[in-house]
C-alpha positions as a Markdown table, in Angstrom:
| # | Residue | x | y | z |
|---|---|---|---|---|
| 1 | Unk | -52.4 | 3.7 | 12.9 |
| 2 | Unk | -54.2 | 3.1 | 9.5 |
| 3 | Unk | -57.1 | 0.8 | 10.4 |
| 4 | Unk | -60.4 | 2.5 | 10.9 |
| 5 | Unk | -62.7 | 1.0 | 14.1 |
| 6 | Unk | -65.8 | 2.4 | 13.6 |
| 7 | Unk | -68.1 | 3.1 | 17.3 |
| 8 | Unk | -71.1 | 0.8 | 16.2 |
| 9 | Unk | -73.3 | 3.0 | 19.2 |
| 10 | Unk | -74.3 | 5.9 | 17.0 |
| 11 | Unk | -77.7 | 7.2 | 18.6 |
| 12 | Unk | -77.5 | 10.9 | 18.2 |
| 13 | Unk | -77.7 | 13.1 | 21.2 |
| 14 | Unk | -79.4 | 16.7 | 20.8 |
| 15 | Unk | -80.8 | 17.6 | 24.1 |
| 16 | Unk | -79.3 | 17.3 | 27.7 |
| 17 | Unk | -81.3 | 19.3 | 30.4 |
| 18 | Unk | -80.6 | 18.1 | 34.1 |
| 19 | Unk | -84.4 | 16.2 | 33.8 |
| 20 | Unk | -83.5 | 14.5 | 30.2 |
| 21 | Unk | -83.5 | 10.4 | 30.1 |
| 22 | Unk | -80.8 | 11.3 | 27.3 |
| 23 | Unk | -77.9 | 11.7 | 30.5 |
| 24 | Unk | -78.6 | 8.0 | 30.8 |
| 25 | Unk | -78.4 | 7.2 | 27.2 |
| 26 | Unk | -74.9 | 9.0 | 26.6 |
| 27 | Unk | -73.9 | 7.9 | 30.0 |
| 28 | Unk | -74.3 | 4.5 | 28.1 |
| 29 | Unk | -72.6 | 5.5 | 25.0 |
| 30 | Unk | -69.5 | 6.7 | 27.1 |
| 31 | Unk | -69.2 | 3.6 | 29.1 |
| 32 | Unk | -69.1 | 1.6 | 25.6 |
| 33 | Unk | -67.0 | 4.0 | 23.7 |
| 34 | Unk | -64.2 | 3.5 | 26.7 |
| 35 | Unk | -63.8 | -0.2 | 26.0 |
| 36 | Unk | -62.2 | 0.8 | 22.7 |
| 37 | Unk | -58.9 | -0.9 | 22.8 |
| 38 | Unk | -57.6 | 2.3 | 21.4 |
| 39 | Unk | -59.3 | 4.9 | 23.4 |
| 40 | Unk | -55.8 | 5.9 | 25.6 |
| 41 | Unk | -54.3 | 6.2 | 22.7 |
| 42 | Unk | -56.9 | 8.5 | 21.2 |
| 43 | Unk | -57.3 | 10.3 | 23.8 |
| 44 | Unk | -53.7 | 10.8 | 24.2 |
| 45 | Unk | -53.5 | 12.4 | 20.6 |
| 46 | Unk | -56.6 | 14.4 | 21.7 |
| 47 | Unk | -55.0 | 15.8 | 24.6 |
| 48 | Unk | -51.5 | 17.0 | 22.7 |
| 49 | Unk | -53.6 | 18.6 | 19.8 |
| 50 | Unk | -55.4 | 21.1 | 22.7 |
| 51 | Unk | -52.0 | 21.5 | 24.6 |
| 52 | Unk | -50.4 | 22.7 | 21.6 |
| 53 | Unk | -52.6 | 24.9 | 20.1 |
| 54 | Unk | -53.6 | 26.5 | 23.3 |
| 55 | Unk | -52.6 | 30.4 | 23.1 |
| 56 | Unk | -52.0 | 31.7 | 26.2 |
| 57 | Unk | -53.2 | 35.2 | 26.6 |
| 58 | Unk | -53.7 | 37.1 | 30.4 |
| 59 | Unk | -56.1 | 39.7 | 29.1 |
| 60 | Unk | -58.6 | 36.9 | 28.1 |
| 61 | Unk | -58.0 | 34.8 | 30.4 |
| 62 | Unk | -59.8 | 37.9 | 32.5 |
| 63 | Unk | -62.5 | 37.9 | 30.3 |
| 64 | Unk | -63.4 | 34.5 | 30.0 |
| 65 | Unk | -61.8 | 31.2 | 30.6 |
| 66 | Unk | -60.6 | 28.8 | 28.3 |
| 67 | Unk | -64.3 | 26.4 | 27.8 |
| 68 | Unk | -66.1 | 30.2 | 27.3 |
| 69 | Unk | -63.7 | 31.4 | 24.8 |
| 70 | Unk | -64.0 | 28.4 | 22.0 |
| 71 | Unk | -68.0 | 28.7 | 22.6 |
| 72 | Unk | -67.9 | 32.0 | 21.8 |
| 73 | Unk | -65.6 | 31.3 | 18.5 |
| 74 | Unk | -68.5 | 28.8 | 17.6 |
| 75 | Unk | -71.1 | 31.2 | 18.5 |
| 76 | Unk | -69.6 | 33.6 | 16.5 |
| 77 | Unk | -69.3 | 31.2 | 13.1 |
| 78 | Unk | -72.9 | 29.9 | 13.6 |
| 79 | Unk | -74.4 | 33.3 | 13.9 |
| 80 | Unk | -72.2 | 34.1 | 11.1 |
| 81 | Unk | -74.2 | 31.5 | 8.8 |
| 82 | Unk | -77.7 | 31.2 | 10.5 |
| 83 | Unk | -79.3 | 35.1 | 10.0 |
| 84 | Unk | -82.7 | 35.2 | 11.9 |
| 85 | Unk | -86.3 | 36.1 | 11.2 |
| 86 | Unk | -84.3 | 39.9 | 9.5 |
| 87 | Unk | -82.5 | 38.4 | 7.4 |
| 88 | Unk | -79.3 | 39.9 | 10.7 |
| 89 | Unk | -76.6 | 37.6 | 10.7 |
| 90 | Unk | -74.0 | 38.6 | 13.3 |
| 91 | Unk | -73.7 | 41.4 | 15.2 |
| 92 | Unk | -73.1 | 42.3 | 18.9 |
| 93 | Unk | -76.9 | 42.3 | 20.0 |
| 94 | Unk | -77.0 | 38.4 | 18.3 |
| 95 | Unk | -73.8 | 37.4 | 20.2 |
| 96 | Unk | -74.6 | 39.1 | 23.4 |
| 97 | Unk | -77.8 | 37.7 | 23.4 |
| 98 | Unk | -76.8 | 34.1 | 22.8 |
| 99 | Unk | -74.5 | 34.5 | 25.4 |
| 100 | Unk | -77.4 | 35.4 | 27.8 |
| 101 | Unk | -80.0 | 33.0 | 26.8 |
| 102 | Unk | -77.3 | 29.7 | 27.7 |
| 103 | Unk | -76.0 | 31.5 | 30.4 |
| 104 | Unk | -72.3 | 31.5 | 29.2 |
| 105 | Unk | -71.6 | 34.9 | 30.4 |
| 106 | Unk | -72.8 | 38.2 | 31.1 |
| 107 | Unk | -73.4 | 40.8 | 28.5 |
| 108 | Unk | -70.6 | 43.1 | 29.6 |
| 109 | Unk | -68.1 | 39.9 | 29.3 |
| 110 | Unk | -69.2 | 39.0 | 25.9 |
| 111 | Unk | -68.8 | 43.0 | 25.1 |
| 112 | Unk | -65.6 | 42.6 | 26.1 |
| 113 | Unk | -64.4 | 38.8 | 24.2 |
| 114 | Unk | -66.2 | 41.1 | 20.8 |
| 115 | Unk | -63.4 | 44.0 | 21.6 |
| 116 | Unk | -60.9 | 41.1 | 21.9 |
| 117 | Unk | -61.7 | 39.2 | 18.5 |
| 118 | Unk | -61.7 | 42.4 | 16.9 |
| 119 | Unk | -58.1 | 43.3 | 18.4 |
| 120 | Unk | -57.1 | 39.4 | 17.5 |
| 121 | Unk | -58.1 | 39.5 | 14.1 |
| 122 | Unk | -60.7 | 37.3 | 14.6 |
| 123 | Unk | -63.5 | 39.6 | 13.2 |
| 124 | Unk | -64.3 | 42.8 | 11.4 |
| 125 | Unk | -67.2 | 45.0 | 10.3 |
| 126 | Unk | -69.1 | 43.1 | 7.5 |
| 127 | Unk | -67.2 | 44.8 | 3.9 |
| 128 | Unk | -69.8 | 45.9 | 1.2 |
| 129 | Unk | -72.8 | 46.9 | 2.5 |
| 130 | Unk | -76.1 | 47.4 | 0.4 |
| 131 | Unk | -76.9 | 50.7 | 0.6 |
| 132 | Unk | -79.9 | 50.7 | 2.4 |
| 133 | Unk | -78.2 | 48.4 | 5.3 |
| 134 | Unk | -79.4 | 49.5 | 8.7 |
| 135 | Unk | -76.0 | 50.3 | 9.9 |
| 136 | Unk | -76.8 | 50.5 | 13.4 |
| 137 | Unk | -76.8 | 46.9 | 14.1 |
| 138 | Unk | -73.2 | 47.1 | 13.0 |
| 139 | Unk | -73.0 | 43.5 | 10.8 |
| 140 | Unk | -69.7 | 41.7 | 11.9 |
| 141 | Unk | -68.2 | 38.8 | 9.9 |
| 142 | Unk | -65.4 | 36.1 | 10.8 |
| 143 | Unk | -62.3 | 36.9 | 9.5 |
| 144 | Unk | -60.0 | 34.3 | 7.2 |
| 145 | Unk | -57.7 | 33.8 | 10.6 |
| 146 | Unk | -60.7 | 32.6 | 12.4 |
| 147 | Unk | -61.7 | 30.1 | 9.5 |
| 148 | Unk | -58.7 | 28.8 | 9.6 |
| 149 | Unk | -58.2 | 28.1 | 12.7 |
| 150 | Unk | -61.0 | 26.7 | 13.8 |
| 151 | Unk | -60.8 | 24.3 | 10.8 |
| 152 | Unk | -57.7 | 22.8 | 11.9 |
| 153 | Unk | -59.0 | 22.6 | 15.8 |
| 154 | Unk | -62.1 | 20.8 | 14.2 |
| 155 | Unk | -59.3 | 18.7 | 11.9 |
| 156 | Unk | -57.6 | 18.2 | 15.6 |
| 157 | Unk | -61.1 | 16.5 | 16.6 |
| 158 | Unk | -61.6 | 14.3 | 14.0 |
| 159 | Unk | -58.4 | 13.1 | 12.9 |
| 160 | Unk | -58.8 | 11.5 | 17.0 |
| 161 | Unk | -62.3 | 10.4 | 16.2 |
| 162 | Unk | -61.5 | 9.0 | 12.8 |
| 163 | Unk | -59.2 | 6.4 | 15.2 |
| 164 | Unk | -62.6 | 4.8 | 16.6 |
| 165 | Unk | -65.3 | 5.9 | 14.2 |
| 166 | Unk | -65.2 | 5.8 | 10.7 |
| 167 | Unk | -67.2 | 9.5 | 11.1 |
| 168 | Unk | -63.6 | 11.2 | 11.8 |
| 169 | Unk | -62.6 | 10.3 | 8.4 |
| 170 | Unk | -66.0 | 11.3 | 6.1 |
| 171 | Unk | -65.9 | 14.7 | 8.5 |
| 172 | Unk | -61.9 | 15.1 | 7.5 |
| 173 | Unk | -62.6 | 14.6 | 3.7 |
| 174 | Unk | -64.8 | 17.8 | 4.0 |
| 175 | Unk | -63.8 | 19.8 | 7.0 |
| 176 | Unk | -62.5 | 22.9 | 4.5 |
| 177 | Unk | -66.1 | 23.2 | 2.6 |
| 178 | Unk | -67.7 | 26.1 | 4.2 |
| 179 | Unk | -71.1 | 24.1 | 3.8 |
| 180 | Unk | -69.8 | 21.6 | 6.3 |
| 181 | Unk | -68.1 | 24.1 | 8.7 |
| 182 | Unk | -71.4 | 25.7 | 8.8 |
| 183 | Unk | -73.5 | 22.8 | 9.5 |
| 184 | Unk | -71.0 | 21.7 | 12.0 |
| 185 | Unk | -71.2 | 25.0 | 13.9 |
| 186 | Unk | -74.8 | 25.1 | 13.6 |
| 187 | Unk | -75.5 | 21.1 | 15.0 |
| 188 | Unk | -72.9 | 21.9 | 17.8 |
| 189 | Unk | -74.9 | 25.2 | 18.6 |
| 190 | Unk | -78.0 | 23.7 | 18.5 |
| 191 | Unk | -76.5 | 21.1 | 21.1 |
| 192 | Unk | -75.1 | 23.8 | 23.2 |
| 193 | Unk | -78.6 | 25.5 | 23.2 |
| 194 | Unk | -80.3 | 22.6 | 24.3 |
| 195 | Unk | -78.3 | 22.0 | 27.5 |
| 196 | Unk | -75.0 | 19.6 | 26.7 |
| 197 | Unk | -72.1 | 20.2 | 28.1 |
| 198 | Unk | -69.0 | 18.0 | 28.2 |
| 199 | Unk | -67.9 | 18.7 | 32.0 |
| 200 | Unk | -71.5 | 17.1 | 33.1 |
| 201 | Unk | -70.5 | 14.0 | 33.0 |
| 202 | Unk | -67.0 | 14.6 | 34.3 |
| 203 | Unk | -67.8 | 16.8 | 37.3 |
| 204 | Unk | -64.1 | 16.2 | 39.0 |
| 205 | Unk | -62.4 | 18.1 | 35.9 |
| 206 | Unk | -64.8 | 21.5 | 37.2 |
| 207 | Unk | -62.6 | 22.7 | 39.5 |
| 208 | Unk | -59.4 | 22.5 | 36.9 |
| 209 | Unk | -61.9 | 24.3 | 34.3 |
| 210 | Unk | -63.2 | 26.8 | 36.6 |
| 211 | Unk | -59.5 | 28.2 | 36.7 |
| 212 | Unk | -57.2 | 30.0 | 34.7 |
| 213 | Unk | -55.6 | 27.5 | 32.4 |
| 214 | Unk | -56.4 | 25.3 | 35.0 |
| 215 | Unk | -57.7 | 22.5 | 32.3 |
| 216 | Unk | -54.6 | 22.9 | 30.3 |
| 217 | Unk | -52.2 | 22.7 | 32.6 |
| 218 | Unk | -53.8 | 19.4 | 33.6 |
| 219 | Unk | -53.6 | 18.0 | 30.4 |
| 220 | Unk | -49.9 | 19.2 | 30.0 |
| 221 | Unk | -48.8 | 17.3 | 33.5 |
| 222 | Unk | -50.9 | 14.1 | 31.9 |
| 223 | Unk | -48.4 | 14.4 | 28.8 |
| 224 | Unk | -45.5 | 14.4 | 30.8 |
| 225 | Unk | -45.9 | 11.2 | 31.3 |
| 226 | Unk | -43.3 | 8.6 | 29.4 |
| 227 | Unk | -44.1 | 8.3 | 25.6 |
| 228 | Unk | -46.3 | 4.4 | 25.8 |
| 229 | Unk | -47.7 | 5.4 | 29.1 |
| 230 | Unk | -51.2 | 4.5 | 29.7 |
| 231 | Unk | -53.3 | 7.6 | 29.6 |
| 232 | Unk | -54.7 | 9.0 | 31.8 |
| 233 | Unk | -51.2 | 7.9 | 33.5 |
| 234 | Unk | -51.6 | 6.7 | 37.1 |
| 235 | Unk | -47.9 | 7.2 | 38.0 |
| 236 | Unk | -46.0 | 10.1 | 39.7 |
| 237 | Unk | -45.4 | 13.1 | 37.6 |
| 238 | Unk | -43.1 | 15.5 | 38.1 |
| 239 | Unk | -44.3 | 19.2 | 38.3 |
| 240 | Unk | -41.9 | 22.3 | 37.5 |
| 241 | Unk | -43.9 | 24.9 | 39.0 |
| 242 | Unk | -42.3 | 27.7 | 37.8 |
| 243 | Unk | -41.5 | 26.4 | 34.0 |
| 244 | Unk | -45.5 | 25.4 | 34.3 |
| 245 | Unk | -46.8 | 28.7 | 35.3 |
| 246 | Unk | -44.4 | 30.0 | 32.2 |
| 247 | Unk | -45.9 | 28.7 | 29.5 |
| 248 | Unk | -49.6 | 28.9 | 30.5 |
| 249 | Unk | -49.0 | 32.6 | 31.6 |
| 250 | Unk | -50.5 | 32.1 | 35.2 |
| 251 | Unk | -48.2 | 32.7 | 38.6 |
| 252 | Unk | -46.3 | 30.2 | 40.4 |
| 253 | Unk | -48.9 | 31.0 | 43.2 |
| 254 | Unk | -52.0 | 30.1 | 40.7 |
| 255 | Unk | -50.5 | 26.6 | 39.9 |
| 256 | Unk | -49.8 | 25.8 | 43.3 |
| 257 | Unk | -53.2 | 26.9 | 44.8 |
| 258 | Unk | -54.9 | 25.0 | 42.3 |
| 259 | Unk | -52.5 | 21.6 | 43.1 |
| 260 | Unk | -53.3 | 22.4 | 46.9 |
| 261 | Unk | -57.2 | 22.6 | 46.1 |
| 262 | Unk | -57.0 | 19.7 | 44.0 |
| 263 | Unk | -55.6 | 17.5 | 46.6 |
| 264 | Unk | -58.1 | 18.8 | 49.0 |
| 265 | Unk | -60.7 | 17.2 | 46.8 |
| 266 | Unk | -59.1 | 14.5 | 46.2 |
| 267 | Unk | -58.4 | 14.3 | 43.0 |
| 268 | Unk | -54.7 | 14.2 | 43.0 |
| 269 | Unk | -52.0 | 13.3 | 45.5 |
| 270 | Unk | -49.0 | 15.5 | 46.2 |
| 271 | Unk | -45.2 | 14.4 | 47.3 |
| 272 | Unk | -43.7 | 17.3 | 47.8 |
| 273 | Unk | -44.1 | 20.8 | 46.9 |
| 274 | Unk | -42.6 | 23.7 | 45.5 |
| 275 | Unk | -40.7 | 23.8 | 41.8 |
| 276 | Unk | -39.9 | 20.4 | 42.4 |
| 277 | Unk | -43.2 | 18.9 | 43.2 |
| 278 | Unk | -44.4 | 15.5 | 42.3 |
| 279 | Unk | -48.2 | 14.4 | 42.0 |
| 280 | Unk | -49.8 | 11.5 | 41.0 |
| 281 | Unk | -53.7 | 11.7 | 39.5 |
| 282 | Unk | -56.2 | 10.0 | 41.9 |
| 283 | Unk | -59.0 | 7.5 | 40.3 |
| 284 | Unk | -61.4 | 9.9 | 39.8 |
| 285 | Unk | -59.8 | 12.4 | 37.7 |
| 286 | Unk | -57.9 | 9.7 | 35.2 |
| 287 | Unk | -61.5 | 8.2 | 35.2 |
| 288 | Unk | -63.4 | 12.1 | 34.4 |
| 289 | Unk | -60.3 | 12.7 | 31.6 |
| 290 | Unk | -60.9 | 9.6 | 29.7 |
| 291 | Unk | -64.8 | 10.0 | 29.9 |
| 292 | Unk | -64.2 | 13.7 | 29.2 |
| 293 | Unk | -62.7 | 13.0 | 25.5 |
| 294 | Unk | -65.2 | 10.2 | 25.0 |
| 295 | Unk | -67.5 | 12.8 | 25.6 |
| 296 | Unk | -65.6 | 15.2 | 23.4 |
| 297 | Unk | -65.9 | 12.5 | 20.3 |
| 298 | Unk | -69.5 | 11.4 | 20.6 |
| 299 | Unk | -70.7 | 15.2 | 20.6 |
| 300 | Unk | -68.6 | 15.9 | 17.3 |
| 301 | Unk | -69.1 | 12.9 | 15.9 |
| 302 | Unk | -73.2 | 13.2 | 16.4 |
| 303 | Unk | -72.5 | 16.9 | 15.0 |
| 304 | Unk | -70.0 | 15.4 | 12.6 |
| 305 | Unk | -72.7 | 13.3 | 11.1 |
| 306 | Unk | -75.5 | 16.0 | 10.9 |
| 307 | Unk | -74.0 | 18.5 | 9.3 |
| 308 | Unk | -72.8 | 15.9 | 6.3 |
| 309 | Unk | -76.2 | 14.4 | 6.1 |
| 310 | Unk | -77.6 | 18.2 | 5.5 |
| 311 | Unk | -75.0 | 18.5 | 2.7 |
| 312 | Unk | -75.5 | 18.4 | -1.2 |
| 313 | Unk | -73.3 | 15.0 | -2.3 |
| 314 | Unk | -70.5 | 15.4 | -4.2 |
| 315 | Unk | -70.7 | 14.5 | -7.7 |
């Protein structure tokens, strides 16, 4: 689609504690932003880009689930950028830290995600120290295979958002300027700090999130839909347990458990079971998924919009 609809409600949302009147104002923004005639489109689109560049991987999936990891990715580019009071950028303490202060796990956990990255390739020991460096805070930097990948997750984003706000489009022009990337990360951070989160105002997508690919594994049956579906499709899907559990690297056991609980709570209704199950998704989780990637596009297009207002224009 070439035609640009830009989301006219564009109050910026920085702060989301249980007791802030802003719930009620992004509540709003939601509730307007899923009138867009193309926002099952968008959010289709959305939902593909994280299915396919989801890497399956059982020893961090032990560590921390799938929501924790890409925090800690953009905890680990923001520190990277925003050194404190020292003059430290990051390093473990930093990270660690974070991790503490917004509750997103507990220090030996986010000991253990730094062993992974490093492993990955995600990070290394900061190259070309000054001499009088106090090397005991052991300075880590982002390596190029982080960059790049979190610049084309972040082009994922806003090639969707660009579909229903013309903010997609300005971010997309600059999304490989490290000035941009860092302002993103920082406005995001900031945003995390102060108490958003995206499954607040989707509370029957917690108990896929709270699981082992759980999340993913929802969006997957959601695409398995017929290509022109509506989306979130309300129609039966079939489930191959076994092929499922596959390619997200969890047991047969785990996805069925998680189907079982799921229609326990209502949120989805089973036909059969086994390899050859068939579910349909119940009103309230198509409703949580589409306000989930509403949510999704009004936090980076409020970020979006920051970090390029904080930027030196081009000439």
């Amino acid at each position: 689609m070439s035609t640009v609809h830009r989301h006219k409600n564009a109050a910026s949302v920085t702060s989301l504690r249980s007791d802030d009147p802003e719930r009620d104002v992004v509540r709003k923004r939601i509730a307007a932003l899923r009138l867009h005639p193309e926002i099952g489109q968008v959010s289709r689109q959305m939902a593909s880009s994280l299915v396919r560049r989801y890497e399956g991987n059982r020893i961090a999936n032990r560590v921390l689930n799938d929501r924790a990891r890409a925090i800690f990715a953009i905890m680990v580019l923001y520190l990277h950028t925003n050194p404190d009071a020292s003059g430290t950028r990051l390093t473990a303490g930093r990270i660690i830290g974070l991790c503490q202060e917004t509750g997103m796990c507990s220090r030996g956990r986010a000991k253990a995600m730094l062993l992974l990255m490093r492993w990955a390739g995600y990070i290394e020991p900061t190259p070309d120290l000054p001499s009088d460096a106090d090397r005991r805070q052991r300075p880590l930097s982002p390596t190029q295979a982080l960059l790049d990948d979190y610049t084309a997750r972040w082009s994922d984003v806003f090639g969707s958002i660009a579909l229903v706000d013309e903010i997609g489009v300005q971010a997309l022009a600059r999304i490989e300027e490290p000035e941009f990337r860092a302002g993103l990360s920082e406005a995001l951070m900031r945003r995390f700090r102060a108490g958003w989160r995206v499954l607040d105002f989707t509370p029957p997508l917690e108990l896929f999130a709270a699981r082992d690919c759980g999340f993913v594994m929802l969006l997957a049956l959601t695409l398995s839909a017929p290509e022109g579906s509506p989306f979130p499709p309300s129609g039966p899907l079939k489930i191959p347990v076994a092929a499922l559990g596959r390619r997200f690297h969890v047991s047969r056991a785990h996805v069925l458990k998680m189907l079982r609980d799921a229609e326990a709570e209502g949120l989805l209704r089973r036909v059969s079971d086994g390899d050859g199950a068939t579910v349909e998704l119940q009103a309230p989780v198509r409703s949580a998924l589409t306000d989930f990637f509403c949510a999704i596009f009004l936090l980076f297009g409020d970020a979006g919009r920051e970090a390029l207002a904080r930027m030196t224009p081009k000439s």
